[in-house]
N, C-alpha and C positions, 0 to 999 in steps of 0.2 A: 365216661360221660364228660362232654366238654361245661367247665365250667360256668364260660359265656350264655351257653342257652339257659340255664337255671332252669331246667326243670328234671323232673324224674324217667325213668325209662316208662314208655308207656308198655301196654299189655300186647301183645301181637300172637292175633288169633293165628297165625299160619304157623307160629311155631313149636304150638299143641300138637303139630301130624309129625313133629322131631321128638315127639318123647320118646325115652328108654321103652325097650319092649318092658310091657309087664307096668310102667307105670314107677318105675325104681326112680330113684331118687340115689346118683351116684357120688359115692366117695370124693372129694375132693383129691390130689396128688399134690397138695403144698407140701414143699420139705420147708414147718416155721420157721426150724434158726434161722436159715436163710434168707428169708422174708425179713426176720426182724432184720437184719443187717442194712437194710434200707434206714438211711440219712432219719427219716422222719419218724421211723418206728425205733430209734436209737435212747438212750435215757441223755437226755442235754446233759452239757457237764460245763463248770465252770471251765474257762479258756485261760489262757498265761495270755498276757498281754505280748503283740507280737513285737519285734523291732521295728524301730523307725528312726528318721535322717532330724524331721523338723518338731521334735518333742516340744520347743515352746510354743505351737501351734495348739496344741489339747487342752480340755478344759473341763471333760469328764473321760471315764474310763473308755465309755463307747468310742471317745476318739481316735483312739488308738489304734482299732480295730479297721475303721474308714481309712484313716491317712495309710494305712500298711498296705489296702488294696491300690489307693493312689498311687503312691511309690513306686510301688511293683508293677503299675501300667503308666506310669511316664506323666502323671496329670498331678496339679497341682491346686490345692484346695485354695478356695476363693478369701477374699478378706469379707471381716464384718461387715455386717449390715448394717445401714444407717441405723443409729437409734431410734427416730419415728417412723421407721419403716419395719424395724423390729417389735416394736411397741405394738403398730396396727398389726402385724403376725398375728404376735401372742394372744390380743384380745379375740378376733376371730377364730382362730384355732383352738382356743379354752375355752372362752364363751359363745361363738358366733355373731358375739355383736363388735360392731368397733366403738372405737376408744371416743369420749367426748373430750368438748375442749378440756375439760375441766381433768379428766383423765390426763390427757397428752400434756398438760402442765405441769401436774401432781410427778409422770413418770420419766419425760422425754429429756429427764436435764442428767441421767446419771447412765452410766455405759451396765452399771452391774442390777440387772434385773429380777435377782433373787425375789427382793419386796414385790415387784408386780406379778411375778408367779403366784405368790403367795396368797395375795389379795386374790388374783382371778381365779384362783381352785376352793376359795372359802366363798364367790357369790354364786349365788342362786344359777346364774346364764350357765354354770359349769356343767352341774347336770341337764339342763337343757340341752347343751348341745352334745352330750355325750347321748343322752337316749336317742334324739336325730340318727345318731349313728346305729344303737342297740335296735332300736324298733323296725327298721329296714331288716337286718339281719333275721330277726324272731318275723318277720312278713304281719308285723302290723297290722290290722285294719278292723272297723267297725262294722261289715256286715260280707255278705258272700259274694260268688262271683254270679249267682243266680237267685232269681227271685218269681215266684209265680206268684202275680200281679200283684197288688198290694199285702203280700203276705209277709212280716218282717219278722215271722217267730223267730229265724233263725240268725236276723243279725243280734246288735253288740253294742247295745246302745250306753251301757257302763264301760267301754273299754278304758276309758278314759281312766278309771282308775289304775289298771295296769302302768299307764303310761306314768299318774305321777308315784305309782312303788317304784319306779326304773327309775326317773330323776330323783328321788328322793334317796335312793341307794347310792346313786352314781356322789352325790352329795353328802353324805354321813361317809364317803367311803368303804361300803362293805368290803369287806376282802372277797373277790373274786371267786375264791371257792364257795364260800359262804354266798354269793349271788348264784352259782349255779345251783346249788341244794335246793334254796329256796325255789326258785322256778318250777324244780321238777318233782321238789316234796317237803313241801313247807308242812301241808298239813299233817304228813308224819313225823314230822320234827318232833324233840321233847318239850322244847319251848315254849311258851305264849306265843302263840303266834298270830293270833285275829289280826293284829296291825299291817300283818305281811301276808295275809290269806290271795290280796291282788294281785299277787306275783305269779301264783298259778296262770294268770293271763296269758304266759308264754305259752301256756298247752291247750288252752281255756279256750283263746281266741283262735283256734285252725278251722280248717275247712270244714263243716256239718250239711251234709246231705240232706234233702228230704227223705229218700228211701231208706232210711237206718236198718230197717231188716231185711235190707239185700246184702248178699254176702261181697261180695264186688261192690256194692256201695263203699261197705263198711270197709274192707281191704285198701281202698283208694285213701280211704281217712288217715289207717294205718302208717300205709306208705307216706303220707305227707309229714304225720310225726317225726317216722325217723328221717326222713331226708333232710329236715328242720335242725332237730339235734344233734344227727352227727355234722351236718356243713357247719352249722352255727358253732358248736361247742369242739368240737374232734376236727373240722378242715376234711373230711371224707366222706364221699360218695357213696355211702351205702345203697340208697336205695336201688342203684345200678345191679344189686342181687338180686332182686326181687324174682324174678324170673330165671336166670342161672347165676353163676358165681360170676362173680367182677372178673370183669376180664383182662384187668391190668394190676390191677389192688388182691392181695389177699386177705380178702372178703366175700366169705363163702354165702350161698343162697342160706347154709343154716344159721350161720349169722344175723343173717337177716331177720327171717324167722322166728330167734333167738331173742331181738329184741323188738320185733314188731307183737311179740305175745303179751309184753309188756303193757305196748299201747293198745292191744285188744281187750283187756282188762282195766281198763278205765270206762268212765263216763261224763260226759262233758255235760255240766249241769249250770243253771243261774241261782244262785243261791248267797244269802245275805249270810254277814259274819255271825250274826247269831242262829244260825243254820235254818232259815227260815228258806223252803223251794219255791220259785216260783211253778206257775200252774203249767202244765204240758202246752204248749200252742201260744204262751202269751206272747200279743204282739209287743216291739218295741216302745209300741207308745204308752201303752199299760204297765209298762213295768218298771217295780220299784226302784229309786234312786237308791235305795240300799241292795242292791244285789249286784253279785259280779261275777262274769263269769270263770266258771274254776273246772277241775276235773276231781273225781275220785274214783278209788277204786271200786269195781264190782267185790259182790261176795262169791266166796268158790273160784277164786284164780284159774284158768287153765290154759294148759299149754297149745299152741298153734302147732297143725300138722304144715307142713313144705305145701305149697299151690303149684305146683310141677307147671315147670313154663309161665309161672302168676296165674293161671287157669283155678278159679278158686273151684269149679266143678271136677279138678283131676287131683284128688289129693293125695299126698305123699307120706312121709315118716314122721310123729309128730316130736317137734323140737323144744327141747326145754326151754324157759325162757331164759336169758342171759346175756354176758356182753362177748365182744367181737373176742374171735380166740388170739387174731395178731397181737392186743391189746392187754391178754392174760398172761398170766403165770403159769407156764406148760399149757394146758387142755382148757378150754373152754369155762372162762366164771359161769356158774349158775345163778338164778335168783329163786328165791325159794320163799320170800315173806311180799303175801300178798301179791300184787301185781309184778311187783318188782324194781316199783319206782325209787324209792329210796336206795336201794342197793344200786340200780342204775345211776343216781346220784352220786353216789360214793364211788363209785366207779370213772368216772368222769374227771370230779372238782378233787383230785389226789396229786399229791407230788409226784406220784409215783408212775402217773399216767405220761408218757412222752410226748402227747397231743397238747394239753389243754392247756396252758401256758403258753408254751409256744405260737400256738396260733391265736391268742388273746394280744399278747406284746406285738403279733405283728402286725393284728388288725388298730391297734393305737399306732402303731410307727406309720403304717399306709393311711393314718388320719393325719397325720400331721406335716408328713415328706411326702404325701400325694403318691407314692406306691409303695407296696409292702419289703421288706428283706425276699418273704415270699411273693413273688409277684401275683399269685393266683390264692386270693388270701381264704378263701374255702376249699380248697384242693390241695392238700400238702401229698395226693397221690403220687402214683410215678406218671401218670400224664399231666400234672399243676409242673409249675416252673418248681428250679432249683434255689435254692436260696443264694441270694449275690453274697451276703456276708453271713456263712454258717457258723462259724465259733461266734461272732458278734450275737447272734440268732439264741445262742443256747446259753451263751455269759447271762444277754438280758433276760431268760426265761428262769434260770436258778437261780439270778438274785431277787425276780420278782417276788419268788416263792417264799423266800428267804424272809423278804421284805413285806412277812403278811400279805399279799395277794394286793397288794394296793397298787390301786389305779393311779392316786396322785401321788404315790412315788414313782412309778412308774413316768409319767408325763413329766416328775419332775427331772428325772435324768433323762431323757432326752432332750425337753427345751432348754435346758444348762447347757447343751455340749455345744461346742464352737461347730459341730456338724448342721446343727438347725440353726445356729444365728451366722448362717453367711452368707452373703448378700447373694442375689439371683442375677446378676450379673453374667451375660455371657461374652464369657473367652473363647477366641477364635483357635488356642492353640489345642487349649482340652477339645472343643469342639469335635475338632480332627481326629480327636482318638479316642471320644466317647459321646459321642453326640447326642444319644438319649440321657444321659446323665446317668446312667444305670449306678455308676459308682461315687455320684454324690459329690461332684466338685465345687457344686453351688445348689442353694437352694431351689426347688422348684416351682416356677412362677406358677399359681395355681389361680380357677377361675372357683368364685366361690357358689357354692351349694344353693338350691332356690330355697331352701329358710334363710340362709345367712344371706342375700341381697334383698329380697325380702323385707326381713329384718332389719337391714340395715339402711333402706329408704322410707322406713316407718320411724329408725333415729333420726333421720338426718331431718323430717319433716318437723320432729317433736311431740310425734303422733304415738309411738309405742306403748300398748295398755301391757301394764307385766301382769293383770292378772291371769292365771291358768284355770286348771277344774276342767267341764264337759265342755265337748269340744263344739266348734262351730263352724260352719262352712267357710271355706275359706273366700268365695267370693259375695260371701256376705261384706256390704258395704260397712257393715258398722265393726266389721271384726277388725281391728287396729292391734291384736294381739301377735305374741311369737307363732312364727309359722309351724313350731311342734306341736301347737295345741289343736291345730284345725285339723276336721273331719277327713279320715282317711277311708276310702271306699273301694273295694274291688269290683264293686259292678260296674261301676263308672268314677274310675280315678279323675280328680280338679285338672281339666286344661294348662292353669296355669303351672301346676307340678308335673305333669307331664312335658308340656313344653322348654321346663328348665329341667328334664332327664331324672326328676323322681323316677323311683323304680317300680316295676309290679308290687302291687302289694298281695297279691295269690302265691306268691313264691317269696322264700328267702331270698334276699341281692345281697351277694358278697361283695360289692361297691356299688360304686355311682360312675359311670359312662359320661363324660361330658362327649357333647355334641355344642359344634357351634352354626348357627340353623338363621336363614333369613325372618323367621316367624318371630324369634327371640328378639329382635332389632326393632322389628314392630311393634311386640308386646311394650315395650321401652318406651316406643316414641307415643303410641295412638291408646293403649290399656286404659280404659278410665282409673282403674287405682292408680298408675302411675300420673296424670292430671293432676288427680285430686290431691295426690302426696306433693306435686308440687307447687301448689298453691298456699299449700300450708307452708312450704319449705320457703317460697317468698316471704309469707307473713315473719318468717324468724328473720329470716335479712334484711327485709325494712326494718326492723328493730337493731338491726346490726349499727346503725352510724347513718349521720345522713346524705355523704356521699358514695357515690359508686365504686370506689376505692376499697373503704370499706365493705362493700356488701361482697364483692370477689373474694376480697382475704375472708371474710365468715363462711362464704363459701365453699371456700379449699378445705380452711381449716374443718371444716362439722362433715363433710364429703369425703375427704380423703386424707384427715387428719396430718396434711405440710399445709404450709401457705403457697402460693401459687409467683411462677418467677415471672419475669417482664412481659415477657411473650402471650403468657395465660392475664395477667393483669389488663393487657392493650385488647385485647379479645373480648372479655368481658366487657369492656368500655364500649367499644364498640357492638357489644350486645343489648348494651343497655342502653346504648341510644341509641333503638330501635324503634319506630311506630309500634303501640300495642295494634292486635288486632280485634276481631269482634268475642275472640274466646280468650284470648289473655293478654295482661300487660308484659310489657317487656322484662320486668322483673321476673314476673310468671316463668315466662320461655326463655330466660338464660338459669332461671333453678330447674326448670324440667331438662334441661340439657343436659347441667352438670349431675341431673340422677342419671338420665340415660349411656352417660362418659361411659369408657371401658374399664376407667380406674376404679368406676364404680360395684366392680361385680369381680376384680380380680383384686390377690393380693402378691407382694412379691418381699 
């Protein structure tokens, strides 16, 4: 399954008239060890650092690794970044917001950046913009892709609590395994867990049918589970079994099976921490602010027969329930308590698993260098890319583990390394002999996210409300809040997130596709939010000083966090001595410019 479409294989009635005579359900022919010998299905191992020519170039371990790929293809790694252009990185990249004056003062006068890491992984925007990331991946969203007419039983109008257990976690730093437990079985944990009962929203909030007692309804359900959890958490295409064995992966249909029995043995329920149900059919607007939605298990666990072809009418041998056999020790894990979710947990969030790390660090590295080690960061299949730097790849996955599962050590050795602070600068000579940058000569200029521009013309106005809690439309006039907190919808995803390349929210998105589109230009110039934020964005510059001198330098600085050189200074002058017109003053329409600038929406 190619990664790019993000979706599952669908069911294909023609090729019920190819089943085995009789109805069988045949043997796979994998020879495993061989299988395992696949790069991805390997146990990562710490690396020796390789040789290199320019050792005072390095500045964390990861370096080492980079410059040895350089070396060895004739390119030469770029010089530091400006300080305030490393400064504006870090803040967008940790927090999604950028730096205020008062920030870029406090940080911009020292080359050693330790203390600003430090500060931006202890504020609040931290997990903000790390769930941005999480909640894409888990397919977010408050209600379905279908609705018969005003009928809301089946949206999500609590999801929101899921979203702030995910920043909240992303923020206390849970260790990583310990986030995926919880997701997928908190409420069998041994611990108190009420606090963290929200977290189930990862299973909580999928896709619910109205025909629940159609067997194809229900199997569709099934199938989204797992194609959720293994892309999300494993980087593998399971669901591509569903109907035969993977055709490039070995990932058998009983595989499939194996762990789609799991998700058949649950029940997606709205229910308050102190185990109070809501009533069958409640609509969204009836229901209590204490309820959230969760899963549990059914009573009487049982196992799912094979759907020969997915054909749930043609059934086949019925298969324990369990994890992928590539993934086991010899034959096949079984689960045997309950549904299987907790074992399916444990099975997952382990050292021991070759996936789940691995494809964790690499979707933080493709947050932060704009693409993965793996470039196909849910597919570590044999159709996903190779990894550009494999020992790098498997160093950063065993010290992660090493390193308690932690996110902000993690973040923290990579923004340390002279790899991420080197200027984006491009050279014509690397150009010539890597021109995508695949090997990381310089940083990559990146176009930021629609929460992060967003976000970041709600500072520049002075407008930004940091409250969070339930969400709010996002083209509510009064909503001045971060762009994580506004309503996400499958039935009808916000124009304005769609237009800046939000992703489906019916499906996992293993990234974000920038697209650069003439509609975007417009939204900039003609958007009433964008107006209104710069009216407010004058009102702070006429307070800036009372010449026009002044108001361009407030400008640059609170905009794009430099001062602005001769060129931008005489521009501005000449913008400001402009006639107003009948919609704004001249101050107006040189602040709405500089929101609409490109510098406004990239960082480098």
């Amino acid at each position: 399954m190619s990664e790019k479409r993000d979706t599952i294989w669908p069911h294909l009635l023609l090729l019920t008239l190819l089943l085995p005579a009789g109805g069988r359900c045949e043997e796979p022919s994998i020879d495993w060890d061989r299988a395992r010998e696949f790069w991805a299905f390997k146990a990562p191992v710490a690396a020796q650092l390789p040789m290199i020519k320019q050792s005072g170039w390095t500045q964390t371990r990861l370096d080492h690794f980079i410059l040895a790929k350089l070396e060895e293809r004739g390119l030469k790694p770029s010089g530091k970044a400006p300080t305030r252009r490393l400064v504006r990185r870090l803040f967008f990249d940790l927090t999604g917001l950028p730096p205020t004056r008062d920030d870029m003062d406090r940080f911009s006068g020292t080359t050693d950046v330790s203390e600003l890491v430090d500060d931006l992984l202890n504020r609040r925007g931290f997990g903000e913009r790390m769930a941005s990331l999480w909640l894409n991946i888990t397919r977010y969203a408050e209600d379905q892709a279908h609705q018969v007419g005003s009928n809301t039983a089946l949206a999500y109008p609590n999801a929101y609590k899921y979203r702030a257990w995910v920043i909240d976690a992303f923020n206390r730093d849970l260790p990583y395994d310990e986030f995926i437990r919880r997701q997928l079985a908190v409420d069998l944990m041994d611990s108190d867990n009420e606090d963290h009962l929200a977290a189930l929203g990862y299973m909580g909030l999928g896709h619910k049918y109205y025909s629940r007692g159609n067997p194809a309804v229900m199997a569709e359900e099934w199938a989204e589970k797992v194609d959720t959890v293994t892309r999300s958490l494993l980087g593998l295409t399971v669901a591509c079994a569903q109907c035969h064995d993977h055709k490039y992966d070995p990932v058998t249909t009983k595989d499939y099976y194996g762990l789609a029995g799991v998700f058949a043995n649950l029940k997606m329920v709205n229910k308050s921490a102190d185990g109070v149900y809501e009533k069958k059919n409640t609509t969204a607007d009836k229901m209590s602010p204490a309820t959230m939605h969760l899963v549990e298990d059914v009573e009487n666990a049982k196992d799912l027969n094979v759907f020969l072809r997915g054909n749930v009418k043609a059934k086949g041998p019925i298969v324990p329930r369990g994890f992928l056999q590539i993934l086991s020790a010899g034959e096949r894990r079984k689960f045997t308590k309950g549904s299987g979710r907790r074992e399916l947990a444990d099975a997952i969030a382990t050292a021991g698993n070759p996936l789940t790390a691995r494809v964790f660090v690499n979707r933080v590295w493709a947050m932060l260098f704009g693409r993965g080690i793996v470039g196909t960061t849910s597919n570590f299949g044999k159709l996903g890319d190779r990894p550009t730097h494999p020992e790098l790849l498997d160093d950063l996955a065993v010290r992660f583990m090493k390193n308690g599962w932690s996110t902000k050590w993690l973040i923290r050795e990579l923004v340390h390394s002279a790899t991420y602070q080197q200027s984006s600068k491009l050279e014509s000579d690397n150009a010539a002999i890597d021109e995508a940058n695949q090997f990381l000569w310089r940083m990559n200029k990146r176009r930021l996210s629609v929460e992060q521009f967003r976000d970041a013309v709600l500072v520049a106005s002075g407008e930004l409300d940091p409250d969070g809690g339930k969400s709010l439309e996002l083209d509510d006039e009064k909503n001045l809040r971060r762009t994580v907190y506004a309503r996400i919808s499958r039935l009808s995803l916000n124009k304005t997130l769609m237009l800046f390349d939000y992703p489906d929210a019916n499906i996992h998105a293993s990234r974000r596709f920038d697209s650069t589109t003439a509609p975007q230009k417009l939204f900039a110039m003609n958007n009433p939010f964008m107006l209104e934020r710069a009216k407010a964005f004058a009102a702070r510059l006429e307070q800036a000083g009372d010449g026009n001198s002044d108001r361009v330098e407030a400008a640059y600085q609170i905009a794009f966090a430099r001062p602005p050189n001769e060129a931008e200074q005489a521009v501005g002058w000449k913008f400001l001595s402009l006639e107003p017109d009948a919609k704004m003053t001249a101050l107006e329409r040189y602040a709405h410019a500089v929101l609409a600038a490109n510098e406004m929406i990239y960082i480098d």
